[in-house]
N, C-alpha and C positions, 0 to 999 in steps of 0.2 A: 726492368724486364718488360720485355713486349706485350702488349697482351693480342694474344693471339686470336683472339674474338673480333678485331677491329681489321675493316677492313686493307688500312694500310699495313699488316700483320705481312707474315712470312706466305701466310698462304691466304687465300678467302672463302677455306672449308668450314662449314660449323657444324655443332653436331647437332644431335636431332633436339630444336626447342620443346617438342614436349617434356623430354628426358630430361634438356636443360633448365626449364620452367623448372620442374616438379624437385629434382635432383639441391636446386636452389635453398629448396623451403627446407629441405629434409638435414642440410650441411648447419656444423653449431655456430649459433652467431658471433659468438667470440673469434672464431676461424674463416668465417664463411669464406672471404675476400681470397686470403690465402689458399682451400683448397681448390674455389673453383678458379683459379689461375693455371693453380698443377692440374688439375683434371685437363682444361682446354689445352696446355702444352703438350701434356700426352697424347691427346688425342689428334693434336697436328702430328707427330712425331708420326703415329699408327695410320694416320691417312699416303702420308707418304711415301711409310714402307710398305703399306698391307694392301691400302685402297679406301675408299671413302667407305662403303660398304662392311667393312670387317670392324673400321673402326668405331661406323654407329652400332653395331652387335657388343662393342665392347664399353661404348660408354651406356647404353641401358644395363648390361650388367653390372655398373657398376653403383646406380639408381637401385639397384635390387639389395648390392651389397648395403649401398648406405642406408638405404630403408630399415632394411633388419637390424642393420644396428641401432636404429631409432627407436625402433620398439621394444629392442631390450634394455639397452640404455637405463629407460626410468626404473625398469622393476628391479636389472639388476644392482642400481644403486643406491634406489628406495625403500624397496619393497621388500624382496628376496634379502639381503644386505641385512637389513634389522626388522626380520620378521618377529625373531624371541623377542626382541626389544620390544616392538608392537604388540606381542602376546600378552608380557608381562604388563604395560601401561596400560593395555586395556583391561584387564582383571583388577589393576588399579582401579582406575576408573569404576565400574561394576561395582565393585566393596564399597565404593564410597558414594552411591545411590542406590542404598537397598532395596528402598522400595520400587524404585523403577525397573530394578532387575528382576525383584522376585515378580511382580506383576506381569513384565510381560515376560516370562516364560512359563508360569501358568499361565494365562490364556493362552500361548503358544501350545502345553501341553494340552490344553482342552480340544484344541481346535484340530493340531496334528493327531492326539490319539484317536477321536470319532472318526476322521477321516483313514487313518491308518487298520483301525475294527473293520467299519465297513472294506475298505477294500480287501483286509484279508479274509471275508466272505465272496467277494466278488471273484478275488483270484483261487479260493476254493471250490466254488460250484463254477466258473465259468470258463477262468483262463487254466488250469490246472490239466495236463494230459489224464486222459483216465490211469488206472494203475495196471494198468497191462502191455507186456509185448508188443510193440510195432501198435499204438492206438491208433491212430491215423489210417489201418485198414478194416477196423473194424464197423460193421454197419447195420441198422435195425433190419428187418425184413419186415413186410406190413402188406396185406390187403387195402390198396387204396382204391376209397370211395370217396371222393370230396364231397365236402366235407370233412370224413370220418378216416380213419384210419383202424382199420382192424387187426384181430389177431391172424394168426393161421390156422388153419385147420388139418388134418390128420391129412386129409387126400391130396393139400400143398404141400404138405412136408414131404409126402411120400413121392409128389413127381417131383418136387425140388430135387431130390436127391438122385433122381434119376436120370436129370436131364441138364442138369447146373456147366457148366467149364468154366465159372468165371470165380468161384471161390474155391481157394485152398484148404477149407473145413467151413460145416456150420452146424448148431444143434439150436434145440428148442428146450423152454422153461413153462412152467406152471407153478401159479402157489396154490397152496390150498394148507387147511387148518387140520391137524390130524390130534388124535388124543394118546399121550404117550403111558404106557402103563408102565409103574417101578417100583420097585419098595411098597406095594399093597395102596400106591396111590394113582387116580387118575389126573392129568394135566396137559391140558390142549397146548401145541406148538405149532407153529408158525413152518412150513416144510417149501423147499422149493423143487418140485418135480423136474427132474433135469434128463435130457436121451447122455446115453452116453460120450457123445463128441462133445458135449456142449461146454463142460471146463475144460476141453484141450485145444476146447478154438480161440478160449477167452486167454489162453494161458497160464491157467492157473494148475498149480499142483498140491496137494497136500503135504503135512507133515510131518506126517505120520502114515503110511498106507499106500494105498495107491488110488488112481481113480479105477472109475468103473470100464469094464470091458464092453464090446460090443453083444456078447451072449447077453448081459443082465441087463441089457434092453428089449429082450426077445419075452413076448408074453407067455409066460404057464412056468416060466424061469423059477429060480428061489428068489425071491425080493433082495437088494444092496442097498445100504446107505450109506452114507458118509456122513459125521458129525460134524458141527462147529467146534469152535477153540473152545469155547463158553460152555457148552455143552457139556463137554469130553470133562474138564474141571468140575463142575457144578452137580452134572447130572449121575457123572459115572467115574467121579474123585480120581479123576486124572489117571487113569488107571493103563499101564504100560502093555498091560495084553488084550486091551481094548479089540482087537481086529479079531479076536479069537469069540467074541460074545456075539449077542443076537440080544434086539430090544424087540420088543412090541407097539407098534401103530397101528392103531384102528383095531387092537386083536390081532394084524397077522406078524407072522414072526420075521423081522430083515437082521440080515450081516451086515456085521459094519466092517465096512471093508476100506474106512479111512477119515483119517483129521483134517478138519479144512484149518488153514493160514489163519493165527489170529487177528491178524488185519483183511476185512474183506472187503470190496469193490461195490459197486452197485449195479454191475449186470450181474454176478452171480448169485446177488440175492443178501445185500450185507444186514437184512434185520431175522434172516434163515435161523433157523437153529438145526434144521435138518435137511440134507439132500437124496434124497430118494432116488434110487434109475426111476428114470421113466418108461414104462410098457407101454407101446402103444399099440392098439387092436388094430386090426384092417379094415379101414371107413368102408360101411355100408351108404353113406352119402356124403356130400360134397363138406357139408357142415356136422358138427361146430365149428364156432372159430375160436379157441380157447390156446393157443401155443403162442408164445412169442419165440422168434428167432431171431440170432443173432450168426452173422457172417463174416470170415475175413477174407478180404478179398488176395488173391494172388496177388504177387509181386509185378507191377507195371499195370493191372488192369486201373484203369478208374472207375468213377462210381457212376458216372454216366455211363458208361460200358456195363455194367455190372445191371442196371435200372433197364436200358434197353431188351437185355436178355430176358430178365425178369420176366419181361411185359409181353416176349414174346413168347416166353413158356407156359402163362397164363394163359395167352391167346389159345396156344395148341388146345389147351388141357380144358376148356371152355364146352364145347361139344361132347365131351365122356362124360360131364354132369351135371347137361342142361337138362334131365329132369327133375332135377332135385335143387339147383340153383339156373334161377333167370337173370338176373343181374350183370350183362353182358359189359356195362361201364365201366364194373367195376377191375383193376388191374392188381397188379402188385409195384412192389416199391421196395425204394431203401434210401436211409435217409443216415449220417457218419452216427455214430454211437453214441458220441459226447451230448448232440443234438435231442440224443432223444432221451436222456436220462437229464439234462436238464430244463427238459422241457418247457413251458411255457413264464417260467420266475425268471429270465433275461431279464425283460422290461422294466419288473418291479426291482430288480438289484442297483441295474444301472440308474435307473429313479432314484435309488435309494443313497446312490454312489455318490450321485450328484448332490442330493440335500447335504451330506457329508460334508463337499468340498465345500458348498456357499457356506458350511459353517465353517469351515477352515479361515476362506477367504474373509467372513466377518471380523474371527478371531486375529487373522494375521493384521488388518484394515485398524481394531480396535489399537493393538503395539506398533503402525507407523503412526499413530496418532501419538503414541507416548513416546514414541523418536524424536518425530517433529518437534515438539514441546520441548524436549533434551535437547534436541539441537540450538533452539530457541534460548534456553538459558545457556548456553554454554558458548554462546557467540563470540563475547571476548575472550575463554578460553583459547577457540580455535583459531581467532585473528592472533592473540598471541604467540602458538606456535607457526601461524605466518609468517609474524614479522620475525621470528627468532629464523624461519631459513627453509621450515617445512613447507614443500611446493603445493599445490592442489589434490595434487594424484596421492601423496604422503598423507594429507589430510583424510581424502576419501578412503583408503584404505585402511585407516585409524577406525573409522565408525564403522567401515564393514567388520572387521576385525571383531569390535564388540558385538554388532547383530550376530553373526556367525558365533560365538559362545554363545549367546545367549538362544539363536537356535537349535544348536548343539544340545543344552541342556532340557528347552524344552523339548527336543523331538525324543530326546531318552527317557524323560517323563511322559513321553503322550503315550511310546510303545508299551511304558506298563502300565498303562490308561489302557491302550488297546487292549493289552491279555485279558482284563478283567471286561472289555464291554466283550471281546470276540466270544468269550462264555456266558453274557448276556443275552447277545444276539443268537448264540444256538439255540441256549436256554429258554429263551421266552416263545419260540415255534417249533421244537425237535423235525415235528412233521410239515411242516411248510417248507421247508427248503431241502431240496435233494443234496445228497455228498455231503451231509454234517459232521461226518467220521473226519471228513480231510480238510477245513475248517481250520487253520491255525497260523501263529505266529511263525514263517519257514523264510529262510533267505530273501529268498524275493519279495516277499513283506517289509524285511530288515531292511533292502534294497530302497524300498519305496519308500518309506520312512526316511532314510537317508539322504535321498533326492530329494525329499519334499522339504525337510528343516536344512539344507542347503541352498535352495531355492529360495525358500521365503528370507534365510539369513542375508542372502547377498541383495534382495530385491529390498528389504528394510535398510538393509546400510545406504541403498544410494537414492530411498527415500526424503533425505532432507535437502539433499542437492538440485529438487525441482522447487524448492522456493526459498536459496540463500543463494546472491551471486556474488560473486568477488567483492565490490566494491563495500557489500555491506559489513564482513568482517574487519575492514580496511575503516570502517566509518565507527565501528564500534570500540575501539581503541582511542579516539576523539572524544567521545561518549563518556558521560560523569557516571550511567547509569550500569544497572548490572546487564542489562542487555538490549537491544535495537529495536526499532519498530520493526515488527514482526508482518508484515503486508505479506509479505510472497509466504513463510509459513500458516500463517491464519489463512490463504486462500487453498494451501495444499491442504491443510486439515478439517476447511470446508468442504473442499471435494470427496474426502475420504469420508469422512459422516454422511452424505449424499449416497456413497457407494455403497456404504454400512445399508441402509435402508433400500437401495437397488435391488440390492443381491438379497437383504431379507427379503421382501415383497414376492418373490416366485417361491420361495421355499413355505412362508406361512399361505400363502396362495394353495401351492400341494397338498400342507398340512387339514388346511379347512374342505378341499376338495376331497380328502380320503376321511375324515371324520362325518359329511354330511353324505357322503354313499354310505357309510358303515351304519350311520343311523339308519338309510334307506333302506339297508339291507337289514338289518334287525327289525324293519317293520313289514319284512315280508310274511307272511300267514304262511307257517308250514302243512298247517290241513292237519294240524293236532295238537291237542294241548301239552304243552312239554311237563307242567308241573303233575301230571299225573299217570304218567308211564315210565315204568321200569324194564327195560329188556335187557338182554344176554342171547348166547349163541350154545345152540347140541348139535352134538353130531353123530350119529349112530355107525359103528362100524358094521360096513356091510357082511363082514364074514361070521356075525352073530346077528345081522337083523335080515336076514337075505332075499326077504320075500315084503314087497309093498305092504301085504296085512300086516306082518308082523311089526313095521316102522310103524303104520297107524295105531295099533295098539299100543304100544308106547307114547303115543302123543296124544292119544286118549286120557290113559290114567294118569301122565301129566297134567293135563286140564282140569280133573278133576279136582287130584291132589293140590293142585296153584289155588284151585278158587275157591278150596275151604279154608286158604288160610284169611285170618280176619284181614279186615280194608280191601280184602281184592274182592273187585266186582265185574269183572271178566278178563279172560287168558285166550290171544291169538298169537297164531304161526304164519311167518311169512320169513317168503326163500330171501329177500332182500330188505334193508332196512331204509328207513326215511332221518333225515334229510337228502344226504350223499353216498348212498350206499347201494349202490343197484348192481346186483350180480347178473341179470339177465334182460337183454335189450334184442325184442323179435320184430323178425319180417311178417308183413300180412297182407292181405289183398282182399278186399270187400266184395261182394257176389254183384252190386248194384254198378260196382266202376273197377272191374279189372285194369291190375297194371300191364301197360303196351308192352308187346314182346320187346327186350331187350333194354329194358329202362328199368330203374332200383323201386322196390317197395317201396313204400311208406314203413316206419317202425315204431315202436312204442314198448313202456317197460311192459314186460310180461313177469306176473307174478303168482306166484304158488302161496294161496293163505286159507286159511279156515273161516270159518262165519264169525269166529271170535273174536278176528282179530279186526273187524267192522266196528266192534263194542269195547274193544280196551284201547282205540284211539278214538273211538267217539265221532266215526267220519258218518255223515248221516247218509241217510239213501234217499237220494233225489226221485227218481221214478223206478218201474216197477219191483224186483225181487232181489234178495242175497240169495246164496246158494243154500242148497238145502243141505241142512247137517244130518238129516237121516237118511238121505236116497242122493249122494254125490252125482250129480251127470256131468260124463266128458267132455260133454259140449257147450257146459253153460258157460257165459260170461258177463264179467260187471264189467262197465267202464266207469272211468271217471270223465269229470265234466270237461277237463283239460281236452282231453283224449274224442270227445263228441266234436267240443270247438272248431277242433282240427283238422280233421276227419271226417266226418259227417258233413254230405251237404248241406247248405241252409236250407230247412222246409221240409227235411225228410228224420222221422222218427226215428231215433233209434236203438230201442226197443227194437226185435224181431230182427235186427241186419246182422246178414250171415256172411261168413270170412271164411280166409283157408289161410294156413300161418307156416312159418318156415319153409322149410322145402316143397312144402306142399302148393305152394303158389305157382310153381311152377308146369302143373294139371291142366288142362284146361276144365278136367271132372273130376273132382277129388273120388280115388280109390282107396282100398283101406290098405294100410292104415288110414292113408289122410281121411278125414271127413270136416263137414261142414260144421262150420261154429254159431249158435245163437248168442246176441245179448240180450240178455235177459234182465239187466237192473244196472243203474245209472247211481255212482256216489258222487260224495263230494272230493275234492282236486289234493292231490297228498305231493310234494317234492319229496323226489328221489333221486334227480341228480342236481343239486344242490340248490342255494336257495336265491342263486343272483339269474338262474335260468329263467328269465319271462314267458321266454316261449319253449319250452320243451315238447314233446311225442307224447305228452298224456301216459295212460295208466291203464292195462289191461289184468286183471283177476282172475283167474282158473282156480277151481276147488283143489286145494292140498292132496286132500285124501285121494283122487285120484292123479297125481305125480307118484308118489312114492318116495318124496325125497325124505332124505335122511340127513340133512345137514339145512336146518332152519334157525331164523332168530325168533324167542320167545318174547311174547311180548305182555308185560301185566297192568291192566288199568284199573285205576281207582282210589281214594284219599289214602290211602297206605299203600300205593308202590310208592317206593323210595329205596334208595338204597341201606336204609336201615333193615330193612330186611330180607337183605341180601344174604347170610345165615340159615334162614327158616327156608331157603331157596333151594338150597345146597344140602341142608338137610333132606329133603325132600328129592331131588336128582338121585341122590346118593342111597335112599332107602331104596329106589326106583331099579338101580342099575351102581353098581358102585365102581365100576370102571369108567364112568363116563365125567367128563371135565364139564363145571361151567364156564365158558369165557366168553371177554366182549360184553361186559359189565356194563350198561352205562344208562342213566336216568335220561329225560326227555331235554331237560336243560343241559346235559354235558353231550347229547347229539348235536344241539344246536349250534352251541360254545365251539364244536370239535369242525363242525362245518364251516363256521365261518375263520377259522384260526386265521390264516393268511391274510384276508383284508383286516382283521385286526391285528395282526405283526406289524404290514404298513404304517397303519395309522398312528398305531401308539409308537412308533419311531420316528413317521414323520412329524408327530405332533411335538415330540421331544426336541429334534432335530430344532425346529420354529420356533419351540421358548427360548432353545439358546440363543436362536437369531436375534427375536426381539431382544431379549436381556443385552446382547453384547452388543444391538445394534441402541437401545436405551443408554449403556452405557458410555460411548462413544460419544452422543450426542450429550446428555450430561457432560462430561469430560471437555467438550468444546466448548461450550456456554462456560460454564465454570472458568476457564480459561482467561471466555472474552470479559469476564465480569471481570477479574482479579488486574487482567491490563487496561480495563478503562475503569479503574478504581477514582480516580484523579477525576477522568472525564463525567462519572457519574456525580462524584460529590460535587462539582462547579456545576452542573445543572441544577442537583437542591438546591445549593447555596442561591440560586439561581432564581428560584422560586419555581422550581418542575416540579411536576406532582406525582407520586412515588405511583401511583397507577399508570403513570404513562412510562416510567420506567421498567415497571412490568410489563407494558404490551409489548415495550424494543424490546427485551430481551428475548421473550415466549415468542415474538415475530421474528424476529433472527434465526430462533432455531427450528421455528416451523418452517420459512422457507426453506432453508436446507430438508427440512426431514418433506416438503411437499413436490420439490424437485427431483430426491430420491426414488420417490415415489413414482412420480413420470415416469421415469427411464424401467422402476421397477415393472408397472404395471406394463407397456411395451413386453419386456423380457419375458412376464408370468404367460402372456396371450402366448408369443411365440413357443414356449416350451410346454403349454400347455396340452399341445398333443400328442405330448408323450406320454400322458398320466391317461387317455384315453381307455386304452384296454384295461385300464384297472378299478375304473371306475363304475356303480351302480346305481340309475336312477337320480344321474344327476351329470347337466354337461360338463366337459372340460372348461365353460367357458361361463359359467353359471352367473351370471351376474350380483346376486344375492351376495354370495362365497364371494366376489370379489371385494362390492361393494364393505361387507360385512370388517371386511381384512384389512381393507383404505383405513375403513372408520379406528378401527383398534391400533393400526399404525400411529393414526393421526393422535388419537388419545392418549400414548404412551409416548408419542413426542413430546407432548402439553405436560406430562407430569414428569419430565425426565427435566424440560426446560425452566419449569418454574421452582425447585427446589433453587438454581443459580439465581431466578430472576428477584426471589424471594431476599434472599440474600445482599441482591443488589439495593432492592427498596429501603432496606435497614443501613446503610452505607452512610456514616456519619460526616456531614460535609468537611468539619475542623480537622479530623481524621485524615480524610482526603487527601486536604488541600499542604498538610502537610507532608503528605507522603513522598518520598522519593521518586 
């Protein structure tokens, strides 16, 4: 036959040499000669009748055809062909190294389940849609002041609603503590004040009843609530004509007019036990700001669109109640829903997400070490089934085959590893993490879990294959011995020890960075002694206490009553509690330095307390007076020293400096009501919004007795508050008023404890996270040494033999594997700098970058290096030369 390639051929068309190059490598070698002869004859055949043109269209597709069939080729006669075959030889295999199965699918399961807990927190609070209707339209509404982001107030809600086109519905929430009278018992609950749109914007309906109507948001109405699931069971025995009663809150009498969904959400308020309408009066001024709203937006509007409008209905409504609010900067907003119910724990989750994985990747890093090592023995194994016919690809699919069981198994163990940490991890913060109700093992968990022990299965099978090449299985069949010099696996299993300590290095790095803020923050001074206060919360219903005297007179014979019982050596009232606990945060304006027309206050807590409660936290009085408990003036005030620091220019006393507060700043001459405020007496600095605040607004005191409030926290000092005497308490409320609940129980050390919850969650997880690191990255390194000892057994006993001195054979070995763990180290600390500015916002009193914390973490590496390596090196020094030299 001609070959029609050649130019003295039938014709001297050729086809296209790329297609013919490529086309070349891709035809089987046994054939090759033979097809590409017929391909070129067809292809003259096609030039002649079609065109030159037609027929290079038809020899690449025929480059396309052969291709695919190259790539199926092996799997279909390899792989695919005798996959059970491969199932079964590898569970073979497995059964007959028990230990290296069982070991590394428990540290698989260690490493998959931490990682698999944590993300099913992550994908609960973060990636999870909320559980309502179309969530993607729903959005916060907010007073924004940057900084700060406020509530709303009655006279926003009420022009919101008047002037809005860009929401399909919106309603407003309040909580507040109420005390539930039943069965001849009082008991404070938890109420979420709701207008009546507010569960049909969120879409939620009851299940039992209906929601509320527009009238039972009309003030002078009959009062409506709606009960929880918990509730409706617990409080009123699940009772089927529920909707036909009336409870009592605070003394007055509400309908219930329906059952909330046993499952509840966290806009409508899922720690509620009860939802009230909410009545709202017609604002006499601009403020307060006490309503949160929530809004959906119409169909096609966006949230930029929706934020413009906002701002410009703001604008309008800015002038109807510039006498009562100056604060012109301030706008409105809206920010998607999901955003603001998880507020500010992003950061710490993802932090947290990550230690997860470096411990995964440790754990996965510890079992290619125990592959390697199996590959290592199993050398003439695997030349064996070479030379019997199995190709490369037969081969490598043989060891993936085992990784993949064996991550199979462990990722099914790690997921009930998971269940039990993801009830750890609620468990150990309930209140540090928003959405803990939706926290759980769900699909998309199983999902992740599944990809992840997939992933590491296939990435450990072709783990051995970066340091075995052909020729060594081929050389290990020549070989007398059980297996080959190991150069390219000992250099892969060096690497991976190096990485072992990489990847620990930024996670213990984390670990010591959130333990030395949490120290820091534990050495903050809360401005009172915790071992010697006991407090709790009252609340007097207004529709029995109606009148300011009549509330004082009850908190009178309270006082009394508190401080005859033995150990108490004084009893204060104040509207808000310390550490974290501030119910009221006011505007002011000082007589000496007015704020400029259209710019914000300054603010500061403002607090409603008695002279008492000066002496049962023991805050001392720096200069002049406390208020006086016989002759209350309305206009006296204590600061604290925070609140001077801040405020107070340098060099002017302030003692005697008069103010004008809330609305009233906005005067130029306070009328009455407003009037002028004196300070009168300077304490010492107390936290109230919590304890990592350095610089907070300081602390402003007004005498109780003239607020009139009726919902304060009690506070008892002296070597017998404790809560041991939390009975003699209750006793006493109750002789006092016996409708009245105590709640909000807590001594001076479980305020503290409750305040700091969250960086202590961090910490003690990431410190957990960090031992496993070390331990599996200890491990690891151990497991190598140990390794090199056992294959220069030979090598070590001809150096005794030798006359080497068994100390010099401990510095090789302890120097072998410090290099590796100090090279890890390199790359780790690199890695720790760079991620380290992620841990920034979480941290207190200490940089991300702290040198100590670094230093400190090196050293503890480098020491658990030294004692992971000398147990092998120990071992090597004891190596009998005769022993040795006989060895195989």
């Amino acid at each position: 036959m001609t070959d029609p390639r050649r130019p003295d051929g039938p014709s001297s068309a050729r086809p296209p040499r790329l297609a013919e190059a490529l086309l070349i490598r891709l035809l089987p070698a046994a054939d090759r000669e033979v097809h590409r002869d017929e391909l070129g004859e067809l292809y003259q055949l096609r030039v002649q009748s079609r065109g030159k043109r037609r027929a290079d269209r038809w020899y690449w597709r025929q480059l396309w055809a052969f291709g695919a069939a190259a790539l199926r080729r092996p799997w279909e006669v390899e792989a695919m062909g005798t996959f059970t075959q491969q199932l079964r030889q590898s569970l073979r295999a497995l059964r007959r190294a028990p230990a290296f199965t069982v070991t590394a699918i428990l540290t698989l399961a260690l490493g998959i389940g931490a990682t698999v807990a944590v993300f099913s927190v992550v994908n609960g609070v973060l990636l999870q849609a909320l559980p309502y209707p179309a969530p993607e339209r729903l959005v916060m509404i907010f007073t924004d002041s940057p900084p700060n982001r406020w509530n709303f107030s009655v006279a926003d809600y009420v022009t919101l609603g008047e002037q809005q086109t860009v929401f399909e519905d919106f309603g407003a929430r309040m909580y507040r503590r109420m005390t539930y009278n039943g069965d001849g018992t009082a008991e404070r609950v938890l109420t979420a004040h709701v207008t009546p749109s507010y569960l049909t914007t969120l879409g939620v309906a009851p299940v039992l009843g209906r929601v509320f109507t527009e009238d039972e948001g009309e003030p002078g109405t009959p009062r409506a609530v709606m009960v929880s699931h918990g509730f409706w069971e617990t409080r009123l025995g699940s009772d089927p004509g529920v909707l036909e009663r009336t409870i009592r809150l605070d003394g007055q009498a509400h309908r219930v007019v329906g059952v909330m969904p046993p499952e509840v959400g966290p806009l409508e308020g899922a720690t509620a036990d009860l939802w009230p309408a909410l009545q709202l009066e017609a604002p006499p001024r601009k403020g307060p700001f006490f309503l949160r709203v929530v809004g959906r937006l119409k169909r096609g509007v966006s949230r930029e669109a929706a934020v413009a409008e906002l701002r410009q209905i703001n604008e309008n409504m800015f002038p109807i109640w510039a006498d009562s609010y100056a604060d012109q900067r301030a706008s409105w907003g809206a920010i998607p829903a999901r955003e603001w119910v998880v507020g500010d724990v992003r950061p710490a989750l993802l932090v947290l997400f990550g230690g997860a994985v470096f411990v995964l990747l440790i754990a996965a890093t510890n079992v290619a070490n125990l592959v390697v090592s199996r590959a290592t023995v199993r050398t003439r194994e695997l030349a064996l089934r070479s030379a019997l016919g199995a190709s490369r690809l037969r081969l490598t699919v043989f060891q993936v085959t085992e990784t993949l069981l064996v991550a199979a198994v462990g990722g099914a163990l790690g997921v009930i590893r998971a269940e039990v940490g993801v009830r750890a991890l609620t468990g150990l913060a309930p209140t540090a993490l928003p959405r803990v109700g939706e926290i759980g093992i769900d699909p998309s968990v199983l999902t992740f879990a599944a990809l992840t022990a997939l992933g590491a299965g296939l990435l450990l099978g072709l783990v051995p294959g970066l340091g075995f090449k052909g020729r060594v299985a081929t050389r290990s069949l020549h070989s007398g011995t059980r297996g080959v010099s190991a150069g390219g696996s000992s250099r892969v299993r060096n690497l991976l020890v190096a990485a072992q300590f990489a990847v620990a290095l930024p996670l213990l790095m984390g670990a010591g960075l959130l333990v030395s803020s949490f120290a820091k923050l534990l050495d903050v001074d809360p401005g009172f002694d915790p071992d010697r206060i006991l407090s709790f919360q009252l609340s007097l219903p207004a529709a029995r206490y109606p009148e300011a005297e009549d509330a004082n007179a009850f908190w009178q014979r309270l006082d009394s009553e508190l401080t005859a019982l033995p150990g108490v050596e004084a009893v204060g009232l104040n509207a808000s509690r310390p550490p974290n606990n501030l119910n009221d945060h006011n505007n002011f304006a000082l007589a000496i330095r007015r704020t400029p027309p259209g710019e914000s206050d300054p603010g500061a807590a403002w607090l409603a307390v008695d002279r008492g409660f000066f002496d049962a936290l023991e805050i001392p009085l720096v200069a002049g007076r406390l208020h006086d408990p016989d002759n209350p003036e309305p206009g006296a005030l204590v600061v604290d020293q925070q609140w001077v620091q801040k405020h107070v220019p340098p060099g002017v006393d302030p003692l005697g400096l008069r103010l004008v507060s809330g609305s009233c700043t906005a005067q130029a001459e306070p009328e009455p009501p407003c009037m002028w405020e004196t300070v009168v007496g300077v304490v010492g600095s107390v936290k109230y919004t919590g304890l990592d605040r350095e610089d907070d607004d300081g602390a402003v005191y007004f005498a109780q007795p003239t607020s009139g409030y009726r919902n304060l926290f009690v506070f008892i000092g002296g070597d017998g508050a404790s809560p041991a005497m939390l009975p003699q308490v209750r006793d006493v409320v109750r002789r006092l008023d016996p409708e009245l609940a105590v709640s909000g129980t807590a001594s001076g050390q479980e305020l503290l404890t409750a305040s700091v919850a969250r960086p202590r969650y961090l910490m003690t997880l990431f410190s957990v996270f960090g031992l496993l690191a070390l331990a599996l990255a200890a491990i690891g390194i151990y497991g190598v040494m140990s390794y090199f000892v056992s294959q220069h057994t030979r090598d070590i006993g001809i150096r005794v033999a030798l006359g080497g001195q068994r100390n010099e054979v401990m510095a090789m070995v302890v120097g072998r594997g410090l290099r590796l763990a100090v090279l890890g180290v390199v790359f780790g600390v690199v890695a720790a700098f760079a991620l380290s500015r992620f841990l920034e916002g979480l941290l207190f009193g200490v940089s991300a970058t702290d040198a100590v914390t670094f230093a400190s973490i090196v050293a503890v590496l480098a020491a658990v290096a030294v004692g992971a390596c000398w147990l092998p090196a120990r071992r090597a020094t004891r190596v009998d030369p005769m022993v040795a030299l006989r060895a195989d």
